[in-house]
Residue, then its C-alpha position, 0 to 999 in steps of 0.5 A: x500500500x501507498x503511503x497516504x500522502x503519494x499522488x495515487x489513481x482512483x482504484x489505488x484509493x478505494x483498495x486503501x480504504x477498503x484495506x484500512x477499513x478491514x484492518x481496523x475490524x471494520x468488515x470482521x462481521x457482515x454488513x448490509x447494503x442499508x446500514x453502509x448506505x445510511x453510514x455514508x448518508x449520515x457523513x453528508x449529514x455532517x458536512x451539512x452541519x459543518x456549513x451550518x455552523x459555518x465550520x472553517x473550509x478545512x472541517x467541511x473538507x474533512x467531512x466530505x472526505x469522510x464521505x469519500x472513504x465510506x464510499x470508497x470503502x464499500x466500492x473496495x468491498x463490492x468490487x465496485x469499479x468506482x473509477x471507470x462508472x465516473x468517467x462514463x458518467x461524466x461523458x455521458x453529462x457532457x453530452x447532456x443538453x443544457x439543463x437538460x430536463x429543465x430542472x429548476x434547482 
């Protein structure tokens, strides 16, 4: 395993965690879709408290990241190829019209 702080790709960064997360006893007993779900929710939960309190950029930023491991975490355990899903999504909004749907938000 990289060291943290080396510039790594995508899939290096989901097996880290996937990694870590096991080592730390994480995945000693089985978890469900839901409960992993509702974990990764719950992060985005404290990043919205975190604008709310209007928390310094950095405490935001470590939520978010918080965030980013649980998915990534979960994307290590299910074979999940996170990062090839993320290229073709985002070519597939590239080729979107503008504000396509005509959403409001």
């Amino acid at each position: 395993m990289k060291k943290v702080k080396d510039k790594i790709s995508l899939k290096e960064i989901i097996a880290n965690c996937y990694s870590i997360a096991k080592s730390k006893g994480w995945w000693d007993k089985p978890r469900n879709d839901a409960e992993l779900i509702a974990l990764m929710h719950s992060e985005l939960s404290e990043v919205l408290e975190a604008l709310r309190k209007r928390q310094p950029k950095e405490l935001v930023a470590e939520e978010l990241a918080d965030c980013c491991i649980r998915i990534f975490d979960y994307c290590g355990r299910k074979r999940i190829d996170l990062e090839r899903a993320i290229l073709k999504k985002m070519e597939k909004n590239r080729r979107r019209p503008y504000r396509h749907g005509n959403k409001k938000y």
